[in-house]
C-alpha positions, 0 to 999 in steps of 0.5 A: 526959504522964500523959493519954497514959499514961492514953489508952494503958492504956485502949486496952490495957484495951479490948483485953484486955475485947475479947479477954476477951469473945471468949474467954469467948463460945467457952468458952460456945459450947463449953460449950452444945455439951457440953450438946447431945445426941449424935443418933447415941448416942442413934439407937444407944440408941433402937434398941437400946431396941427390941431389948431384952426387957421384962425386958432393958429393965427391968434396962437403966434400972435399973442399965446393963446387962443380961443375956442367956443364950447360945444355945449354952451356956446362960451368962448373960452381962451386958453393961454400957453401953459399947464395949468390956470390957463383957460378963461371963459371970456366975454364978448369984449375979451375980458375974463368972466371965469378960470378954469383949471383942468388938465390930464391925470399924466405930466405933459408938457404945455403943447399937449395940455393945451390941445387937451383942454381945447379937445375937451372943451369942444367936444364935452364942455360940460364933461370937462367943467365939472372936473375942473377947479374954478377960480377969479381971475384978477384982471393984473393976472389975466393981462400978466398970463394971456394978453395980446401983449404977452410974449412965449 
C-alpha cells in the first residue's frame, strides 16, 4: 500500500516538473523575444536618423528630442521620442508655451511619426497646426516626456 502511495506521488511529481519545465521554456522563449530588437522601430529610427540636421542628431542622442523651427511662423517646436503628445512649441528659455498632437492617419512606429511631424512642421506648419489637437502641458509631464534628462 505505501509503495503504491509512493509509485503515485512520484508520477505526480514527474507531472508537475514536466509541466514546470514546459512553463519555464515558454516564459524563456518569451522573455528572449523581448530582448530581440524590433526590425521596424528600428527602419523608422534609421531613417529618421537620416533626415535629421547635424545638430538635430546631436540634440536627438543626447536627450530624445529634437528641435525644429516652423516654416511659417518661425516657432521653435521640440518633438520628443514618441507617437503622440510629443511636439511642444517652446520659448526662447526651453519651456513649453503649447503641445501639439498631430500624427499620420496609418500606425507607425515612433521613428517615422517623428520624421512626419518634423517634415510637416517645416514644410506646412500652418497645414499641420490646424489638424493637430492642442493641448497644456504641465510642467511635471513635459520634464517627465522630453527633458535633457529623459533617457529612450
Amino acid at each position: 500500500m505505501f509503495r503504491q502511495l509512493l509509485d503515485t506521488a512520484n508520477d505526480c511529481l514527474r507531472g508537475f516538473r514536466t509541466q514546470d519545465a514546459r512553463r519555464s521554456q515558454a516564459l524563456r522563449n518569451w522573455l528572449q523575444a523581448l530582448r530581440r530588437p524590433n526590425v521596424s522601430e528600428a527602419r523608422g529610427l534609421e531613417l529618421l536618423r537620416e533626415w535629421l540636421s547635424p545638430e538635430q542628431l546631436a540634440q536627438y542622442d543626447a536627450n530624445s528630442y529634437f528641435e525644429v523651427t516652423g516654416c511659417d511662423s518661425g516657432k521653435r517646436y521640440r518633438i520628443c521620442h514618441g507617437t503622440a503628445l510629443n511636439v511642444y512649441e517652446i520659448d526662447l528659455a526651453g519651456n513649453p508655451r503649447n503641445g501639439w498632437c498631430f500624427v499620420p492617419n496609418a500606425p507607425l512606429v515612433a521613428g517615422d511619426v517623428m520624421l512626419a511631424q518634423k517634415i510637416a512642421l517645416e514644410t506646412d506648419e500652418r497645414g499641420a497646426l490646424i489638424v493637430a489637437k492642442n493641448f497644456m502641458p504641465s510642467a511635471s509631464a513635459f520634464r517627465q516626456h522630453c527633458s535633457p534628462t529623459q533617457t529612450r
